[in-house]
C-alpha positions in Angstrom: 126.3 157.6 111.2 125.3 160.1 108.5 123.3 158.9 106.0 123.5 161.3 102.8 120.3 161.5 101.6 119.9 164.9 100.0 118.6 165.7 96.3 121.4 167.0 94.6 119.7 168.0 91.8 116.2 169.0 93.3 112.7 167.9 91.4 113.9 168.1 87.7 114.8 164.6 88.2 112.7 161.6 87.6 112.7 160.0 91.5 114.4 156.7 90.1 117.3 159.3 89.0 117.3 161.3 92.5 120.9 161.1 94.1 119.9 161.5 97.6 122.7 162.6 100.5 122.2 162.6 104.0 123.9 164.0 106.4 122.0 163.9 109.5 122.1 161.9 112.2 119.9 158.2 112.3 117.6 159.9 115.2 116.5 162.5 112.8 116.5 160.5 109.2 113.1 159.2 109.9 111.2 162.3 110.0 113.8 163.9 107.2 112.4 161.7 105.0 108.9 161.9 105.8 109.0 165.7 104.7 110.8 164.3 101.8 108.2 162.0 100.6 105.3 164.7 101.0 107.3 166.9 99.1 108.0 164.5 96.4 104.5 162.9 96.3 103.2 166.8 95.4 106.3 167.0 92.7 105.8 164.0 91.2 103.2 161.3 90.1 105.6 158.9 92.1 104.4 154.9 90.3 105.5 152.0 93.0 108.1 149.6 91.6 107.7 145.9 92.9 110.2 143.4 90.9 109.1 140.0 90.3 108.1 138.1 87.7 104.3 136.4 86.9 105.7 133.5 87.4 105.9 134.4 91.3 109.7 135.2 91.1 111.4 136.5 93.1 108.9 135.3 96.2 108.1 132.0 94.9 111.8 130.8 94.7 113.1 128.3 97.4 116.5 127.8 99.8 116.8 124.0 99.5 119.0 123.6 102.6 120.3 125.6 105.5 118.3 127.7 108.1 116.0 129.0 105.1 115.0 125.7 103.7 111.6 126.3 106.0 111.0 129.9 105.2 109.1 128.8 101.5 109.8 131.3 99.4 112.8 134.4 98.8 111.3 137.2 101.0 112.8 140.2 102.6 114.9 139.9 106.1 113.8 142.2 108.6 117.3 142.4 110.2 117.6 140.4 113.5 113.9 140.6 114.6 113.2 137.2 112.8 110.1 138.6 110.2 110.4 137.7 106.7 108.2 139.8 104.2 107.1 140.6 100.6 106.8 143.6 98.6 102.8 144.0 98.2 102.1 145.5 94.6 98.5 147.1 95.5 100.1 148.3 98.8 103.3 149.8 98.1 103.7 151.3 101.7 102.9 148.3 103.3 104.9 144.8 104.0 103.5 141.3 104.1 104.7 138.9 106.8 105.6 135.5 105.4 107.7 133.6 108.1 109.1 134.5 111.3 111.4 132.6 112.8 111.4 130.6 116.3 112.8 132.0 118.8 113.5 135.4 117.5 111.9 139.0 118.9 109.3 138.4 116.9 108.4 134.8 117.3 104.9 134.4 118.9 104.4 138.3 118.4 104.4 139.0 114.8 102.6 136.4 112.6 102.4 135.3 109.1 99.9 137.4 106.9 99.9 140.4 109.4 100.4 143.6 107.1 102.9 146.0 109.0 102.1 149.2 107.8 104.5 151.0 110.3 107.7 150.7 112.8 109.5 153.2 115.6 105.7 155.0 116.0 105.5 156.3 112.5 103.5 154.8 109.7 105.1 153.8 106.9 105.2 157.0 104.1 107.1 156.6 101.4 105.9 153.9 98.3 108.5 151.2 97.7 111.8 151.4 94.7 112.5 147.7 93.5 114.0 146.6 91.1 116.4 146.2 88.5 117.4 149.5 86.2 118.3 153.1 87.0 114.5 154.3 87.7 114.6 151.6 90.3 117.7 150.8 92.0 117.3 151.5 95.6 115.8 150.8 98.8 113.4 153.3 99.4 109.6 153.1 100.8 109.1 150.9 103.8 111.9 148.5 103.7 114.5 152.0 104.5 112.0 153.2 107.0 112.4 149.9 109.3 115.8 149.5 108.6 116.1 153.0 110.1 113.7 152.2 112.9 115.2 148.8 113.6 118.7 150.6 114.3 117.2 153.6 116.3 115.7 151.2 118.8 119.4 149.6 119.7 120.9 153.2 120.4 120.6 154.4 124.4 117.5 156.2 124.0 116.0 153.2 121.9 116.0 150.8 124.9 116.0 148.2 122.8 112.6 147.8 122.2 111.0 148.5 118.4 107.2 149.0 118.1 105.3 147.5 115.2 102.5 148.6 113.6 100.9 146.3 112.0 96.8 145.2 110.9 95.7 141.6 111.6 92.6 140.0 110.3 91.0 144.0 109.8 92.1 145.7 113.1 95.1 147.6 113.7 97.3 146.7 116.3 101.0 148.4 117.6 103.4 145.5 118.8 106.1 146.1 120.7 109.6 143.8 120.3 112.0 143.3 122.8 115.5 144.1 120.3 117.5 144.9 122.9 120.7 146.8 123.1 124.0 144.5 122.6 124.0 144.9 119.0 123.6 148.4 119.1 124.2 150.3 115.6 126.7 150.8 113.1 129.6 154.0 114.2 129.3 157.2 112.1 132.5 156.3 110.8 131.0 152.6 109.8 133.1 150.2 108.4 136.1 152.2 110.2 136.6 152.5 114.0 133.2 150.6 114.6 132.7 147.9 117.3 129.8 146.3 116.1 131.4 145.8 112.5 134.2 144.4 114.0 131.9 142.4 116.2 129.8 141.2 113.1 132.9 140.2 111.0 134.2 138.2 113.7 131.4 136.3 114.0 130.8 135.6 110.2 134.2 134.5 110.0 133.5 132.1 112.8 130.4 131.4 110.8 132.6 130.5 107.6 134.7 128.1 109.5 132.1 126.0 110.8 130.2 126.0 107.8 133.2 125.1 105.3 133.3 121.9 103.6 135.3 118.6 104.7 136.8 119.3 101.0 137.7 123.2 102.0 135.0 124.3 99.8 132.0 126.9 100.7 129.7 125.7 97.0 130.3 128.1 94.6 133.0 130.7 93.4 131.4 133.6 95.0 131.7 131.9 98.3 134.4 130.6 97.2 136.4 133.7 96.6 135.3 135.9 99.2 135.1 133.2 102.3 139.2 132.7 101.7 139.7 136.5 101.3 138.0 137.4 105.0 139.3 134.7 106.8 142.9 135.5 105.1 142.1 139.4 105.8 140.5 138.9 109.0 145.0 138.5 110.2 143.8 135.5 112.8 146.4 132.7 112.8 143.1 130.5 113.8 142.0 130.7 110.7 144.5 130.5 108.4 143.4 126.4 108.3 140.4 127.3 106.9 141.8 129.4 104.6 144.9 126.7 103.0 142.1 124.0 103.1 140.3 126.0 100.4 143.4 127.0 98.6 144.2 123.1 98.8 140.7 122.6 97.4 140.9 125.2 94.4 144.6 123.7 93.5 142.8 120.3 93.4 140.2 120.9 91.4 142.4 122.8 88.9 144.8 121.9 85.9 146.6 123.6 82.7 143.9 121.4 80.7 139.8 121.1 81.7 136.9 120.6 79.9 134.7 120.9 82.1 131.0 123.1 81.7 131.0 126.8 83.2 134.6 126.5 84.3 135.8 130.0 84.0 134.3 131.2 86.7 136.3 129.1 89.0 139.4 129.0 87.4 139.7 132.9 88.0 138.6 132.3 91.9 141.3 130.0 92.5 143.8 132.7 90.8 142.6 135.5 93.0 142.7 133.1 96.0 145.7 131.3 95.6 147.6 134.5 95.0 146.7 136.3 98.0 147.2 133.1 99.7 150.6 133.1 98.5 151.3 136.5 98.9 150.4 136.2 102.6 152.2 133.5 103.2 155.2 132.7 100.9 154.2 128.5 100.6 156.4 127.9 97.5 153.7 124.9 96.8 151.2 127.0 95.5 153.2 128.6 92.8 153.3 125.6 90.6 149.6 125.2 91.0 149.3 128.9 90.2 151.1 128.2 87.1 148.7 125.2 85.7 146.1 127.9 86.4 147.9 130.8 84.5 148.3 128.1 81.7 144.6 127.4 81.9 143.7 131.2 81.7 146.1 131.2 79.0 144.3 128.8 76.6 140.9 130.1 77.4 141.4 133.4 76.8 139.5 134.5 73.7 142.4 135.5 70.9 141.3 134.6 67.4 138.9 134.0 65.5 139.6 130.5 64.8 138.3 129.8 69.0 135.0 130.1 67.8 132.7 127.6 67.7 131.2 127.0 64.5 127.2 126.3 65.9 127.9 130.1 67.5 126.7 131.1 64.0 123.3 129.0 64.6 122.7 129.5 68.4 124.3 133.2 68.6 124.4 135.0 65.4 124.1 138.4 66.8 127.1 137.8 68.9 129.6 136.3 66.4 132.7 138.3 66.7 132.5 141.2 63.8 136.1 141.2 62.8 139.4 140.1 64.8 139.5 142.8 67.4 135.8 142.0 68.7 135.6 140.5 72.1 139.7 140.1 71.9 141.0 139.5 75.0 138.2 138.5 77.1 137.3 135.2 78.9 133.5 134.0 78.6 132.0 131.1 80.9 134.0 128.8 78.8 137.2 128.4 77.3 137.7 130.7 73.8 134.6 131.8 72.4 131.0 129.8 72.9 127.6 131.0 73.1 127.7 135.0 73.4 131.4 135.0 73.8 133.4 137.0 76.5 131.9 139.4 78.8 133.3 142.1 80.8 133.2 140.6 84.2 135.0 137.5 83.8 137.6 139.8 81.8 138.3 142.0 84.8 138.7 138.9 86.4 141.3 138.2 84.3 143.2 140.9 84.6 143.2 141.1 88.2 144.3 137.9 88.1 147.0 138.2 85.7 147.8 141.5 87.9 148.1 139.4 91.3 150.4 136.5 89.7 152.6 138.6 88.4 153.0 139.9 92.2 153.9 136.4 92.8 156.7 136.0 90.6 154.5 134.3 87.8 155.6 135.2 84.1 152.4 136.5 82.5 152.3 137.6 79.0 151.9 141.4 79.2 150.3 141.3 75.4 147.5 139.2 76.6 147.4 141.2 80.0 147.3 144.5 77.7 144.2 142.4 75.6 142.1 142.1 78.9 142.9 145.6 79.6 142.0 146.9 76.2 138.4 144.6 76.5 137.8 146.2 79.5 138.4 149.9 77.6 136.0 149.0 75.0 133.7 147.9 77.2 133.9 151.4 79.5 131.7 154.3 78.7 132.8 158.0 79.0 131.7 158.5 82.9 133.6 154.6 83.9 130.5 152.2 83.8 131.7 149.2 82.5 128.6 147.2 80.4 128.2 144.0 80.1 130.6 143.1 76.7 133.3 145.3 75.2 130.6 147.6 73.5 130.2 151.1 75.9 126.3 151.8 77.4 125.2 155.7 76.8 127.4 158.3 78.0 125.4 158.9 81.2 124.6 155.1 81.8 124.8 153.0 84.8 123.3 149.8 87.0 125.0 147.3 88.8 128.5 147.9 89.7 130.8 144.9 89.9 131.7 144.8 86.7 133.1 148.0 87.3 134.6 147.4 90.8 136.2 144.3 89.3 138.0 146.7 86.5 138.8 149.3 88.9 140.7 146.9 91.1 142.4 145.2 87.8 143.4 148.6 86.4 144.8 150.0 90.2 147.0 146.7 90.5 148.1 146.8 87.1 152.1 146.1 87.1 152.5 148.0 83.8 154.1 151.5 84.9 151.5 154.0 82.9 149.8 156.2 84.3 146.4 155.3 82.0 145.8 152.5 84.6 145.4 154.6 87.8 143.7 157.1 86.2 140.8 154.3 84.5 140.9 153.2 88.5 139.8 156.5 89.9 137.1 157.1 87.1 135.5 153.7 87.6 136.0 153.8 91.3 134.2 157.2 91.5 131.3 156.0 89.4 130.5 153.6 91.7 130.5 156.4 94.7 128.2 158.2 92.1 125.7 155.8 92.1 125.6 153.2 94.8 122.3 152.6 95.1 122.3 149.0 92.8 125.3 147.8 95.0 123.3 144.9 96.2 121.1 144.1 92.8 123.6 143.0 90.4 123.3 140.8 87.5 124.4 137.1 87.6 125.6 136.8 90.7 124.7 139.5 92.9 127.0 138.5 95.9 130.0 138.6 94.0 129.0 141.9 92.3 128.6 143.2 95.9 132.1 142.0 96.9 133.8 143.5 93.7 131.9 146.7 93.7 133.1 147.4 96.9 137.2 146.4 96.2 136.7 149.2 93.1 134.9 151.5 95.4 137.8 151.6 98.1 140.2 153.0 95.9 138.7 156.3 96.8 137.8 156.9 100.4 134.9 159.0 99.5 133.4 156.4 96.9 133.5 153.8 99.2 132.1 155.8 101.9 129.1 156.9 99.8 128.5 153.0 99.2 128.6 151.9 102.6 126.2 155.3 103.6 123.8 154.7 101.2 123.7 150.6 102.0 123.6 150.9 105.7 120.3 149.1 105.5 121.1 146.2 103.9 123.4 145.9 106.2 121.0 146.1 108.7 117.8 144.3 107.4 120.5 141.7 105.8 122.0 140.4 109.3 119.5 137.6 111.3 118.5 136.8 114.6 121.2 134.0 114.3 124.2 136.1 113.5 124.9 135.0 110.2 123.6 137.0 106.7 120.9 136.7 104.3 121.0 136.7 100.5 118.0 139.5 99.9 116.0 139.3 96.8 117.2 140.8 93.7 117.1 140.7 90.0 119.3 137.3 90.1 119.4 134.3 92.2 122.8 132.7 91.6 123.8 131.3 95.0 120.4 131.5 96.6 118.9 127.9 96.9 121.8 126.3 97.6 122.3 127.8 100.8 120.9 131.4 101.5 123.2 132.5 103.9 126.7 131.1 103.2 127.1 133.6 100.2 125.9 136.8 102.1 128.2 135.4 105.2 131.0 135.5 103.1 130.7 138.7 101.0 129.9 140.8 104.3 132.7 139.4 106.3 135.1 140.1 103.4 133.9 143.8 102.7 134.0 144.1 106.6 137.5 143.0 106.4 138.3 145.9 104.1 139.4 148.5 106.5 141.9 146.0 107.8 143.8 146.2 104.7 145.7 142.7 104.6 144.8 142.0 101.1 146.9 142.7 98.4 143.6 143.7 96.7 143.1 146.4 99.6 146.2 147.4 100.7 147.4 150.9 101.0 143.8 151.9 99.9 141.9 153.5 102.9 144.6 155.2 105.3 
């Protein structure tokens, strides 16, 4: 694989704002960026980022069930050697073991409060990027040097075998763990023509299946979107059970009328869903159910002023609508306008799903479509970012992505014959190929930011390819000894606690699935 990793626009940048290509192979990345980091460490005064909270956050929070219930706190996944660690402030080149799990490679090898300070017989070089913002976006320092290690010990000259070194109780030691060689790495041409990604979203959709609900559910709409949508693309009749068990379960839970808290959210999963479901399969029972939900959407779409909720003036001042055309045509969490109102990633939402169920024969109401659209235009700045409400960030702004994926994919499958919409998809997809490094730190829910981030980005071969380049290490450090994926730490934690590797099962297996192109939402994209 080639990893682009070069500095586009050499030292006049700050490092947070480097854009870094590389296009050399993973044998010789390691010691390219060794002569990166000296380079950069005489350029700059480079200041270690480590995100978390006084409160302990991100490390102190806790999975209450599944496989990570035991771990004890949100740490970094060290790919399928089994080693959980932290960040360490004072030692920004260094990583803290936590937990390591029984019988992985590391198990009865690596132990908890051993300080790895290197992997693949180099030391660890570069200080550490985390966090949230465009100075820190990005997995550089120590957790990209293992990744990198951890995948050049699979290939054939690798053997399999990955050497730690780490210092325990003040003496150094170099550990050697026994990897081996059938998961091998990713193809240069990863997601496409790649055994082990078809190998790994086979077994997370096996995962999925085993780990869905009695009621068809996987907990939450991120799961609950993206689960459905790689078993559906995955083009396995064995699954399609799955898959109509949690459409069966999002037309249940649905109705014209709810009034139920946060509801939104999963009133546009079960559109997406249900439409694809439909699409794929023609089952004229889901169309009246995707109607109650169109009539939902409908009445909790944010129109007029006289939604509003009076206390919004109390609770929210500084987002009370300034005159009719502000926030018109978005959705918020709630139905009309509560709180801080619409924002722009529940409003892409809406669009693609308006898009979608107008491919299913559903009569949408192309003045409210055109409303969403025109939210999400406000809401765009100059180079395609899409912030968080319909107000534009700086010119030159950017952080996390789905917001922007979400629009892109809206905008691309819009059935209104103009073509504005194509050309807002290829801007917003191409931002996203600009700047991929906050693909897996989004805020909210990170997971589903992931999952749209990478629909917008496939729109354009090379966006999505300079995503998945510069995120081959979450890829890799994201994936356990068990098979199944981990939710890394971010800036947000929606999803994690519940169950810590359902979501980032479900979102990998569905942007895996991508290349297949059995989705409305991905068709004809990547060919």
């Amino acid at each position: 694989m080639s990893l682009h990793y070069l500095l586009k626009q050499g030292p006049s940048l700050p490092p947070g704002e480097l854009t870094m290509i590389f296009s050399t192979s993973w044998q010789q990345i390691l010691s390219f960026l060794l002569n990166v980091s000296l380079t950069l460490a005489l350029t700059f005064s480079v200041q270690a980022q480590v995100h978390y909270l006084g409160n302990g956050s991100p490390w102190s929070r806790k999975a209450e069930t599944g496989p990570d219930a035991e771990v004890g706190g949100w740490y970094y996944n060290l790919g399928t050697t089994g080693i959980r660690v932290q960040l360490i402030a004072e030692a920004p080149k260094h990583l803290l073991v936590k937990y390591v799990f029984e019988n992985s490679p590391a198990w009865e090898k690596i132990q908890p409060n051993d300080t790895l300070i290197g992997a693949g017989h180099h030391l660890f070089t570069t200080t550490h990027k985390n966090g949230y913002g465009m100075d820190k976006f990005g997995p550089d320092g120590p957790i990209l040097e293992f990744a990198i290690a951890l995948e050049n010990c699979q290939s054939e000259s690798g053997k399999g075998l990955l050497s730690i070194t780490l210092v325990r109780q003040g003496k150094t030691e170099v550990v050697e763990l026994d990897i081996g060689q059938n998961n091998k790495g990713y193809a240069n041409s990863f997601p496409f023509n790649c055994q082990k990604t078809d190998r790994v979203r086979k077994q997370l959709c096996d995962y999925l299946v085993e780990h869905q609900d009695k009621d068809g559910s996987w907990g939450i709409p991120p799961q609950n979107t993206f689960a459905p949508l790689a078993l559906l693309a995955s083009g396995e009749k064995s699954h399609l059970e799955a898959v109509k068990k949690n459409v069966k379960m999002h037309a249940k839970t649905t109705k014209s009328e709810d009034n139920s808290w946060l509801i939104n959210w999963r009133y546009m999963a079960a559109a997406i869903v249900m439409s694809e479901y439909y699409l794929a399969t023609g089952e004229k029972w889901v169309l009246k159910e995707l109607e109650e939900v169109y009539t939902f959407l409908i009445s909790s779409q944010y129109i007029n002023m006289e939604q509003i909720d009076p206390k919004v003036k109390e609770t929210h001042p500084h987002a009370y609508p300034k005159d009719n055309t502000d926030s018109h045509g978005g959705w918020g969490h709630n139905p009309g306008f509560e709180g801080y109102g619409p924002i722009s990633m529940l409003t892409a939402q809406g669009a693609l799903a308006f898009a979608l169920m107008h491919r299913c024969g559903i009569d949408i109401d192309q003045t409210r479509h055109q409303a969403a659209y025109e939210f999400l235009r406000r809401s765009a700045g100059a180079n395609g970012y899409i912030w968080y409400k319909d107000q534009a960030a700086g010119e030159n702004d950017w952080a996390d992505m789905g917001r922007t994926g979400a629009s892109a994919i809206a905008h691309q499958l819009s059935p209104y014959q103009d073509n504005y919409y194509s050309k807002r998809a290829h801007l917003q997809a191409k931002v996203i190929g600009d700047h991929p490094q906050s693909f897996p730190d989004t805020h909210g829910s990170p997971i589903m930011g992931m999952g749209y981030a990478a629909i917008g980005a496939c729109i354009l071969p090379n966006s999505f390819n300079d995503l998945m380049v510069a995120n081959r290490w979450w890829f890799i450090l994201a994936e356990c000894h068990d098979g199944s994926f981990y939710y890394q730490p971010n800036r947000d934690n929606a999803g994690y606690g519940s169950d810590s590797r359902i979501s980032a099962s479900a979102v990998t297996a569905f942007i895996f699935s991508i290349p297949k192109a059995n989705l409305y939402l991905t068709k004809n994209k990547l060919h």
